[in-house]
Each structure stands twice: as structure tokens, then as C-alpha cells.
Backbone bond lengths (Angstrom), bond angles and torsions (degrees), N, CA, C in turn:
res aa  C-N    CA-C-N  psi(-1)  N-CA   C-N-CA  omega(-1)  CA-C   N-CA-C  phi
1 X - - - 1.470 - - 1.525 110.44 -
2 X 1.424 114.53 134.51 1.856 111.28 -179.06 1.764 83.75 -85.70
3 X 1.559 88.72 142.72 1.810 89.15 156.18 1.412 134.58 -79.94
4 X 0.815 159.66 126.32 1.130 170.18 -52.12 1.850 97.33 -140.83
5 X 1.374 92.18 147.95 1.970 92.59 -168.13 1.334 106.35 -70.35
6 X 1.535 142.24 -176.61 0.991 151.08 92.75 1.536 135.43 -37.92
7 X 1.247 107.40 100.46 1.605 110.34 -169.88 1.587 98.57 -123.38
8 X 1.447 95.88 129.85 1.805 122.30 144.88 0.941 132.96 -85.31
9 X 1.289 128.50 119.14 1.805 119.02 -175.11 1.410 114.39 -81.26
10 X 1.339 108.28 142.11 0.981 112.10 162.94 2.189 123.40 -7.32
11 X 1.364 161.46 159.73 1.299 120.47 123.65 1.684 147.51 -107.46
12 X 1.925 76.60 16.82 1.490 113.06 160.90 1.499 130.04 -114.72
13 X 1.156 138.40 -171.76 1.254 134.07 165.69 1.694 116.68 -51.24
14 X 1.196 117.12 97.29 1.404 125.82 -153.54 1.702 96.42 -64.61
15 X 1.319 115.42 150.25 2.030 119.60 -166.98 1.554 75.69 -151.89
16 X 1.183 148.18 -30.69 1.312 131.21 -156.08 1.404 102.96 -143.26
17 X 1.437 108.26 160.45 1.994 122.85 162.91 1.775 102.92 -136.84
18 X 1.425 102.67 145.60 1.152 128.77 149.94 1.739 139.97 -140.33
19 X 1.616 85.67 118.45 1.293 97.89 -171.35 1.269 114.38 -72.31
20 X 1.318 135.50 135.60 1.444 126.73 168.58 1.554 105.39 -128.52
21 X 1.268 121.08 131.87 1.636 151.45 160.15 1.667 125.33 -62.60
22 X 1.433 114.81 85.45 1.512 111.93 -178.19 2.011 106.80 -52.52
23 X 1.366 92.58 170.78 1.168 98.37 162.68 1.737 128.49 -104.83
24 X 1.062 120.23 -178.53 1.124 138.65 -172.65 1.896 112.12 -40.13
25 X 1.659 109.83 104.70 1.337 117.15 174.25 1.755 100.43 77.87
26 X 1.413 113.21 0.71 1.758 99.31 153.35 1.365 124.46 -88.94
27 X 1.654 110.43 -159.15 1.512 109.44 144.50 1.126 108.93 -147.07
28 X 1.317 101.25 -169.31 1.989 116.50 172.61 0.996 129.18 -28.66
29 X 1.661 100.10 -38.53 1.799 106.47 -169.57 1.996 92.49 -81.92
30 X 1.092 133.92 -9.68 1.378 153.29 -168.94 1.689 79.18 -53.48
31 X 1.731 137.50 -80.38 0.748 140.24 -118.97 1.304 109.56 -125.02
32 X 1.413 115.07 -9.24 1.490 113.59 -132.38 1.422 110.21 -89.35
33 X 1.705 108.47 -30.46 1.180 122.38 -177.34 2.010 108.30 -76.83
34 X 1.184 108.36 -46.31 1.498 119.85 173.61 1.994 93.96 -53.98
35 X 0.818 109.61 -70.09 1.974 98.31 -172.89 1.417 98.87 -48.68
36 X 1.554 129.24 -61.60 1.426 115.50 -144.83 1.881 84.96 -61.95
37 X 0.935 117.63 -47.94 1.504 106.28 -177.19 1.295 125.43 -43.23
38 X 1.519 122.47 -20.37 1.384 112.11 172.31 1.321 114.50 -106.07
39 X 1.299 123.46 -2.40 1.463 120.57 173.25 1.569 138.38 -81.92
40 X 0.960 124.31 149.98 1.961 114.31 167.78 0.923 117.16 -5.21
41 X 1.233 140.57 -174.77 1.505 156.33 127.08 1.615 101.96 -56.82
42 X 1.619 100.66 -72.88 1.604 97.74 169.84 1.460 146.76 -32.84
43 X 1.553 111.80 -36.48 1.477 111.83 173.88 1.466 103.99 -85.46
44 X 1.695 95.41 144.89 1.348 121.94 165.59 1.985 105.97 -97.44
45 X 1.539 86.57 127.84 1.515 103.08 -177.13 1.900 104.70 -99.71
46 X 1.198 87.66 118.81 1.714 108.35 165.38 1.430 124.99 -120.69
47 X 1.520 109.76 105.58 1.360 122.37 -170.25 1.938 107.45 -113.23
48 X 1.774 105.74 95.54 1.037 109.59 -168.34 1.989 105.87 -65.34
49 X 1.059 129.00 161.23 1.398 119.84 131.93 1.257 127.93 -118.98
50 X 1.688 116.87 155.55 0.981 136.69 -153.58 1.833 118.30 -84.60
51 X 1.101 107.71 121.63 1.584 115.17 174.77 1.852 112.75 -39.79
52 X 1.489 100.44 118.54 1.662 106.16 178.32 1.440 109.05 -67.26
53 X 1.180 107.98 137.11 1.421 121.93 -147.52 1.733 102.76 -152.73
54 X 1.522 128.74 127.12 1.726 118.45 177.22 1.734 92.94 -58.20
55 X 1.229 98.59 151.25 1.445 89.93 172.03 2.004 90.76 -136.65
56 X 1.500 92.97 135.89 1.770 100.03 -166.21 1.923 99.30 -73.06
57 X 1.189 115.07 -58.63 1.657 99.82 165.94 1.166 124.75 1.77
58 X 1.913 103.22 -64.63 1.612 99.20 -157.00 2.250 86.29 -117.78
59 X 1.282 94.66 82.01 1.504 114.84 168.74 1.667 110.45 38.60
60 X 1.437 108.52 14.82 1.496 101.02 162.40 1.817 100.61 104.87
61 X 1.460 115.85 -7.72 1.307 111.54 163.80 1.670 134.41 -70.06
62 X 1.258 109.13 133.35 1.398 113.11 -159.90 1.606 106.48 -71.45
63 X 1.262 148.29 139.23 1.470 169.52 -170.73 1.201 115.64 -159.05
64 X 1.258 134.75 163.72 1.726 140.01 -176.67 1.614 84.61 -80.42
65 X 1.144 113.10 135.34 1.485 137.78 179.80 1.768 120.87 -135.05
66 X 1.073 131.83 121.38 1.437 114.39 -163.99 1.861 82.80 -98.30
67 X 1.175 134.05 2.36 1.317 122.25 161.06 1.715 103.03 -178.30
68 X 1.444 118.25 153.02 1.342 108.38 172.72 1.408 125.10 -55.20
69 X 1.615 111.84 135.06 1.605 118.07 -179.91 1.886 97.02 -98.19
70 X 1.648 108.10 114.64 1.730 93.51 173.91 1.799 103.32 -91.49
71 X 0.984 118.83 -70.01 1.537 95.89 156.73 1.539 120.41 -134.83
72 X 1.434 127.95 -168.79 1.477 127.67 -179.60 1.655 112.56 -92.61
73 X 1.459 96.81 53.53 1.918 88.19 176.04 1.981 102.61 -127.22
74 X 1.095 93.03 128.28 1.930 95.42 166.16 0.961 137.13 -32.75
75 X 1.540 92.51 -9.33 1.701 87.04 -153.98 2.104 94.82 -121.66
76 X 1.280 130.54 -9.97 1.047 161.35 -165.55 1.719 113.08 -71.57
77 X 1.185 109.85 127.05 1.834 115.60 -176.05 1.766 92.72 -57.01
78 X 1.533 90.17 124.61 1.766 87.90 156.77 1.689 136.38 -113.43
79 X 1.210 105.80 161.45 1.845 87.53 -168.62 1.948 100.80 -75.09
80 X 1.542 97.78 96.77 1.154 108.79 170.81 1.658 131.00 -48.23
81 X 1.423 111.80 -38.06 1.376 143.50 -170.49 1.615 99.34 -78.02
82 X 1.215 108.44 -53.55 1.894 115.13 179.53 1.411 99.27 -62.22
83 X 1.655 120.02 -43.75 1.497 102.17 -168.30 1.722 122.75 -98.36
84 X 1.223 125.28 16.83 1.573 160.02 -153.06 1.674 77.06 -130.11
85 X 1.193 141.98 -77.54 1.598 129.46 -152.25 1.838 88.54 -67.51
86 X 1.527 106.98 -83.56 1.684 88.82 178.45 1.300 165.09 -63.27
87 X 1.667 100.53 29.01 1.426 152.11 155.78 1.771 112.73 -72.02
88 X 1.487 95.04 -34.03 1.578 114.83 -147.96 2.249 75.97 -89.62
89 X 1.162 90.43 -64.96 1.681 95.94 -170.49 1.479 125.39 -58.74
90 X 1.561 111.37 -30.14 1.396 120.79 165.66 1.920 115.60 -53.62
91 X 1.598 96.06 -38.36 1.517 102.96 -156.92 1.604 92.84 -91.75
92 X 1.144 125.91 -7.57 1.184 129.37 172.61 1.812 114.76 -86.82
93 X 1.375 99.53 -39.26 1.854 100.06 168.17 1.817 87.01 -76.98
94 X 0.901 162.77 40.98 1.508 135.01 137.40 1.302 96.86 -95.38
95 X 1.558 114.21 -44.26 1.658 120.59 177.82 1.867 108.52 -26.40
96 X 1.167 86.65 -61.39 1.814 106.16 -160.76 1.687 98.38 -58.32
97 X 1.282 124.84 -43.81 1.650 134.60 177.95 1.707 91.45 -63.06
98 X 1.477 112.06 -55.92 1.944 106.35 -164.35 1.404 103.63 -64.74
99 X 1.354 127.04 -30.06 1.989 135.07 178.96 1.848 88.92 -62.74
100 X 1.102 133.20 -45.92 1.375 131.17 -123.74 2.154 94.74 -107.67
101 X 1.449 89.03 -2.69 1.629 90.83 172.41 1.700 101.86 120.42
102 X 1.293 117.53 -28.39 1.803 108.58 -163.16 1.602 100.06 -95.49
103 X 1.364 117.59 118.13 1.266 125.04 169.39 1.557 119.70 -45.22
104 X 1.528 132.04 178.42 1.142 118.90 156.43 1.371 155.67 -59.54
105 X 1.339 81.57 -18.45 1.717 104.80 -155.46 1.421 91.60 -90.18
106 X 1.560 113.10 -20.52 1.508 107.72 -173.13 1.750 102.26 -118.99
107 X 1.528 103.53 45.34 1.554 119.06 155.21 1.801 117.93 -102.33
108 X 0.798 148.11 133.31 1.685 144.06 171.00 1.578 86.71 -123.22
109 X 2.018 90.82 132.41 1.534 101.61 171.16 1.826 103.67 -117.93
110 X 1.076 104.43 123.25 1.552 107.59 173.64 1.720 123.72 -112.17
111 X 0.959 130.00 151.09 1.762 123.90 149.58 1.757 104.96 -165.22
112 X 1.302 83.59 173.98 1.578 107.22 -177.33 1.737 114.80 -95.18
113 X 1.254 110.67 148.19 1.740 106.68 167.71 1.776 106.26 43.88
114 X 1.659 107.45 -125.96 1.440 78.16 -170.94 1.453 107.92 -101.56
115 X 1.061 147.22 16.59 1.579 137.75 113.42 1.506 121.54 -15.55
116 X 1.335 89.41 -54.47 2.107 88.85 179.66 1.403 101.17 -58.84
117 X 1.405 119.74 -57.06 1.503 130.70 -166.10 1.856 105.90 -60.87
118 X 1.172 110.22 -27.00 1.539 108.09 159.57 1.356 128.42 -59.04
119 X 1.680 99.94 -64.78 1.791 113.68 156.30 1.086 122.07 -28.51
120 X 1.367 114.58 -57.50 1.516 106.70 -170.27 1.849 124.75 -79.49
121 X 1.655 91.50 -34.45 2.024 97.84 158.57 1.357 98.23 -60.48
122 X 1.224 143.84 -59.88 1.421 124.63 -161.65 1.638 114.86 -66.36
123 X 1.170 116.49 -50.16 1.267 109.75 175.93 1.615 127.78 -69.52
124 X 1.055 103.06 -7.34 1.465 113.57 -177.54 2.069 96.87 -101.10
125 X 1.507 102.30 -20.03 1.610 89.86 171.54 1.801 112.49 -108.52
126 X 1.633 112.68 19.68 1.257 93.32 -159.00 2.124 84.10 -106.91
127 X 1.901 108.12 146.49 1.399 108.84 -171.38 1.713 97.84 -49.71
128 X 1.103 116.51 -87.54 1.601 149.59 -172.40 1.323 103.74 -4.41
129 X 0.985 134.29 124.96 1.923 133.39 150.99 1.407 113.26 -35.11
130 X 1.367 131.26 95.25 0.971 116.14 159.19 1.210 146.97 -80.24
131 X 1.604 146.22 -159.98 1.792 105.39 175.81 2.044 92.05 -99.45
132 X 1.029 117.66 -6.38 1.813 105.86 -168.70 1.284 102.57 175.92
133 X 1.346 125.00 -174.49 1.418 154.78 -151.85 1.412 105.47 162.78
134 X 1.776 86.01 102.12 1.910 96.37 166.17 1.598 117.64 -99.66
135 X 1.368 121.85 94.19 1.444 112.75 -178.40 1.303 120.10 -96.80
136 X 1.313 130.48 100.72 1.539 139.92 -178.83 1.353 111.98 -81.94
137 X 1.251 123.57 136.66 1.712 136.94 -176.51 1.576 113.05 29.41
138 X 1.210 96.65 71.45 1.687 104.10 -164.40 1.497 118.28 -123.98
139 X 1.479 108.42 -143.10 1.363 96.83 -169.20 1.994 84.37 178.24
140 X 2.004 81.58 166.02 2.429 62.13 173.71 1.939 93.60 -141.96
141 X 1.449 76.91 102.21 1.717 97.95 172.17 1.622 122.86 -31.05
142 X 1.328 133.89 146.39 1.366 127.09 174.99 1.440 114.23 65.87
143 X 1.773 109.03 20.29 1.702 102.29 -176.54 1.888 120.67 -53.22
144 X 0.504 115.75 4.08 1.560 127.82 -150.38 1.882 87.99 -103.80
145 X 1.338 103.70 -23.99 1.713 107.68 178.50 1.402 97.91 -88.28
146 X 1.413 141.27 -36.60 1.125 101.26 -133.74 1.731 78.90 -123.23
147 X 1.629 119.05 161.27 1.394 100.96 24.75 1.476 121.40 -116.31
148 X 1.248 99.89 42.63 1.889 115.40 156.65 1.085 123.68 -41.90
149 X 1.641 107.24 -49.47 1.616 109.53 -155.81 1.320 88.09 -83.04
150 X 1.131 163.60 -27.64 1.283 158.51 -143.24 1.326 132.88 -71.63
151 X 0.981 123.61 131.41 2.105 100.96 -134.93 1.697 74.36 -147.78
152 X 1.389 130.55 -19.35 1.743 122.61 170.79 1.921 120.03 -71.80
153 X 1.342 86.61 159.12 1.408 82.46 158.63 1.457 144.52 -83.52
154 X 1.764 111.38 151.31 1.584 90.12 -140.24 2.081 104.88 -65.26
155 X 1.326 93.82 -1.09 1.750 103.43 -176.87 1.855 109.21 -70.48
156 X 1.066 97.89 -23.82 1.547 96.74 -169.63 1.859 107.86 -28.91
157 X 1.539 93.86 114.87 1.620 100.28 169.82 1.703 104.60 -59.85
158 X 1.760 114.79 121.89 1.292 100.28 174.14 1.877 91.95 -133.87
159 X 1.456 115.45 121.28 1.157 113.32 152.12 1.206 130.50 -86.17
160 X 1.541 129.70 152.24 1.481 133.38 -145.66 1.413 94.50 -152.06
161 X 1.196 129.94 110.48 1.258 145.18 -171.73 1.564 114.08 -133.67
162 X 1.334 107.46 131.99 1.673 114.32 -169.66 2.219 118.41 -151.83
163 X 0.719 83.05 112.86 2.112 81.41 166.88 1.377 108.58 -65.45
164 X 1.480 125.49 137.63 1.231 145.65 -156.62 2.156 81.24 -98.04
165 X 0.497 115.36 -9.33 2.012 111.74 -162.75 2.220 88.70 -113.07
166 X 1.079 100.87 -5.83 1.535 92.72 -167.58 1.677 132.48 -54.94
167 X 1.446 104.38 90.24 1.517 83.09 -153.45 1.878 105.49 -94.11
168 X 0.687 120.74 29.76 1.536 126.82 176.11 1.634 113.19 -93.65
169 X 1.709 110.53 -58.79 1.488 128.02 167.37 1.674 92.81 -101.20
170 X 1.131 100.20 131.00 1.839 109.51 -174.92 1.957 92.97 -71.84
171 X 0.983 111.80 146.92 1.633 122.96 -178.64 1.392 92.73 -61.81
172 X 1.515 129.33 -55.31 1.242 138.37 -160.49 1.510 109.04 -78.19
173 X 1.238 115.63 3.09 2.234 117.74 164.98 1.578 72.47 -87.17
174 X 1.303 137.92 -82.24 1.258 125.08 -149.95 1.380 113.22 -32.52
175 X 1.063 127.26 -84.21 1.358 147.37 175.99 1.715 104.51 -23.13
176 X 1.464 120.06 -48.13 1.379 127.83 -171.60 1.773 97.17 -60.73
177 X 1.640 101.56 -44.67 1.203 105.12 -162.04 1.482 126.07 -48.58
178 X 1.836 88.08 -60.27 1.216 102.03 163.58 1.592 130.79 -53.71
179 X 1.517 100.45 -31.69 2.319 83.72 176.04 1.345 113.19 -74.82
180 X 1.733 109.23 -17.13 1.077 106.97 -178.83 1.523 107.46 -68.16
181 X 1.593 137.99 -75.77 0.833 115.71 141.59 1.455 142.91 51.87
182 X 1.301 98.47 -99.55 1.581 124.17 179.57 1.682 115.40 -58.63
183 X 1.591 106.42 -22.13 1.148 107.73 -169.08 1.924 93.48 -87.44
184 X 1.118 126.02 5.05 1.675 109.45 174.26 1.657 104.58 -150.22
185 X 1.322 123.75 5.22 1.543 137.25 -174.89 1.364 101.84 -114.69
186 X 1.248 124.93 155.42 1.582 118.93 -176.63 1.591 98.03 -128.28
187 X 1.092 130.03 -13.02 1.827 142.22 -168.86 1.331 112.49 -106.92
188 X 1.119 141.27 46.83 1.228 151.00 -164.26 1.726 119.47 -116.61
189 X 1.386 123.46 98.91 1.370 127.26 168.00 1.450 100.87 -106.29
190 X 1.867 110.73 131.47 1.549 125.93 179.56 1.569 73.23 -129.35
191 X 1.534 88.17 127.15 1.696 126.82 156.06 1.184 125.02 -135.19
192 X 1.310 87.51 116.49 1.957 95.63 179.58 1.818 115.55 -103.57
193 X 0.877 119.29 153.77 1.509 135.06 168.12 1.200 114.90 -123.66
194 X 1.751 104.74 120.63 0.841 111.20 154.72 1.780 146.89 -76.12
195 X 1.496 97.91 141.10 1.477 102.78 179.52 1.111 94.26 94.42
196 X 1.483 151.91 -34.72 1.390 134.53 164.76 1.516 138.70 -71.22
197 X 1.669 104.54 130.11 1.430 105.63 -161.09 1.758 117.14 -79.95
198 X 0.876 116.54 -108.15 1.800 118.96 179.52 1.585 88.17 -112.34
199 X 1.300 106.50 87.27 2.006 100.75 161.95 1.657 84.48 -168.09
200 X 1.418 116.93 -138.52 1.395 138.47 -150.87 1.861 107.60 -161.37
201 X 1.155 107.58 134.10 1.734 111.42 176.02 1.436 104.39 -118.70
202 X 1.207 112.83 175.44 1.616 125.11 152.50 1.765 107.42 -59.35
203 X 0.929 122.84 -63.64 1.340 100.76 -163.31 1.596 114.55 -70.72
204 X 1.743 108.94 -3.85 1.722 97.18 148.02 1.172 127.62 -85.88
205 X 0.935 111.39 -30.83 1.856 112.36 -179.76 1.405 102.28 -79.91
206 X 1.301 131.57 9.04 1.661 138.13 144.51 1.485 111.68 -57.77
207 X 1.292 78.23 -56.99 1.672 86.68 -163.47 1.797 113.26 -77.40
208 X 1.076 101.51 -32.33 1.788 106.06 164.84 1.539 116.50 -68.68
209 X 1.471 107.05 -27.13 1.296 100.02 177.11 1.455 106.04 -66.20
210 X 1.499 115.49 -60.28 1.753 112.22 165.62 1.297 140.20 -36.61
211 X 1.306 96.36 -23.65 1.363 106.02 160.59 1.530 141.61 -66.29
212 X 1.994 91.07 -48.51 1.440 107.42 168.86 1.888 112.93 -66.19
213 X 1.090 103.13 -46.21 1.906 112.84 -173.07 2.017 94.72 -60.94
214 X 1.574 125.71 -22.18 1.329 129.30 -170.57 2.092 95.38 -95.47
215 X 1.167 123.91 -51.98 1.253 121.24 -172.87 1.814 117.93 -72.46
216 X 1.999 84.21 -27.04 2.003 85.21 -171.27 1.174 111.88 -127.30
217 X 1.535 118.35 56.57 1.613 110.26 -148.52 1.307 109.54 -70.16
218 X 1.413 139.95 -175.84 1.335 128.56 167.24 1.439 127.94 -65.03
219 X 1.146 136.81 148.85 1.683 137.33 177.91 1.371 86.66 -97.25
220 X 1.623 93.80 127.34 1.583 100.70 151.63 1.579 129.06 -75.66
């Protein structure tokens, strides 16, 4: 069973949701308060966390994992099956927002590290127009599929945000990610900061905020 998200309501007549994806060995509450702070009044913020899981990376100790990490190299077998099921559960919390009245287009999926790297396989495999995909210090899981697997439109707004000092996700997967990317996506902003390592600053959550007020603007 996943435990149950962290949700902010809307603190207006809710028109939008955004899901955001912790990273590796956090949770929901990790993020939840920093997003609702940069969003509308209108969007409702849903910050799932991830089922504790051994994760082989960190010597087989169990942490909330949105799929097993075996190690941090590009080039490395990944647990395909772990990241295909929490693909499966992400696209199912948009379900529950699209049942609940908010179309697609007025969903934004975000996360960090490998949260981001979830975000961005899911939104890049889910049919529907969505309104964005914010992936921070990330990477895009199952590259070797795509851009087969790719079931979005090629417009999908996707921001790509990374620290030039990042030594956890190498700066340079980011960067790969993104040309890769570029070669079958047409909506693509990569922003890097310098001097920042694997975390988040103000002048990103600037720029994500612009992002969100640009992907989910208000309905009159």
C-alpha cells in the first residue's frame, strides 16, 4: 500500500492540480509546503510519498523509493518493472484529479532527483495533453525506450532544471537529458544554476514559480 499523499487545497476555487514527486529516501511533507508556496491560489498541491522499498544504491537499506536505484551510472541495467509500476501510480493520481472535475491540460507533474526522473517518464508516457512537467536535478529513466515510448504531445511544456556543482545526479546526465530530449520534444527549457549542488535555491523556485503561473494560469 503507498501511504497516502500530502495534499493542499486549492485556497480558491480550485481550476488546477499539481502533483509533485519527492526524491530519494524523503516524502511529501519533503516538498509540500515549499510548492504550495509557489503556486496559485487555484492549484491544489498533491505531494504523494513513496512506498519503503530496500533500495540496492544505498547497500540494500529500505527508504521510500518510487523504484529501485542499482547504481548512479548511464550506462547501467535499470529496475525496469519498479519504474513501469510507478509510472502506472503517478498516471493513476492524475486519473483521480481528471474523475474529480480538472481536465488534463490543467494537471502539472513535477519532482526532484529521482522523483523528477519519475515525472518526466510519466509525463512523457501519459496519452492526454497535459499542462507541464517540472523535472529538477534529474535524469529520464528507460532512455533506451524512448522516443518510442512516448505517447505525449510533442508540445508538452517540460522544464529541466539542474546545479552546475551537483554531485549526486552528475550536471552532465542533465544536460545529456535534455539534448536528448530536444531531439523528439519541441517545449523544452534546461536551466542550470550555478554553484548549486543536488537541492533547490530561490532563484529556482523563481523560475518554477514562472513556470507554474505560465502552464496553469488562472481561469477567469
Amino acid at each position: 500500500m503507498e501511504p497516502n499523499p500530502v495534499i493542499i487545497s486549492a485556497t480558491a476555487r480550485q481550476t488546477a492540480s499539481l502533483i509533485f514527486l519527492h526524491g530519494l529516501g524523503d516524502t511529501g511533507h519533503g516538498w509540500a509546503s515549499t510548492i504550495a508556496a509557489i503556486r496559485g491560489p487555484h492549484v491544489k498541491v498533491i505531494c504523494p510519498t513513496a512506498s519503503t522499498m530496500p533500495v540496492t544504491l544505498n547497500a540494500g537499506f529500505r527508504m521510500p523509493s518510487w523504484f529501485d536505484l542499482r547504481t548512479l551510472d548511464a550506462t547501467a541495467p535499470e529496475d525496469e518493472e519498479g519504474i513501469v509500476r510507478a509510472t502506472t501510480l503517478v498516471h493513476g493520481l492524475i486519473a483521480d484529479e481528471v474523475k474529480s472535475g480538472i481536465p488534463p491540460n490543467r494537471v502539472l507533474l513535477g519532482g526532484f532527483s529521482q522523483g523528477g526522473a519519475l515525472a518526466l517518464h510519466a509525463a512523457l508516457t501519459y496519452q492526454e495533453p497535459l499542462a507541464g512537467v517540472m523535472s529538477l536535478s534529474c535524469w529520464l529513466p528507460r532512455h533506451s525506450h524512448f522516443p518510442d515510448a512516448v505517447k505525449a504531445p510533442k508540445e508538452l511544456p517540460i522544464f529541466q532544471a539542474h546545479g552546475d556543482c551537483d554531485p549526486v545526479v552528475p550536471f552532465k546526465w542533465g544536460q545529456m537529458t535534455a539534448s536528448f530530449l530536444k531531439t523528439f520534444m519541441k517545449n523544452i527549457e534546461f536551466t542550470s544554476y550555478q554553484g548549486l549542488t543536488h537541492s533547490s535555491s530561490e532563484a529556482e523556485l523563481k523560475d518554477m514559480k514562472a513556470f507554474i503561473e505560465r502552464t496553469l494560469p488562472a481561469v477567469k
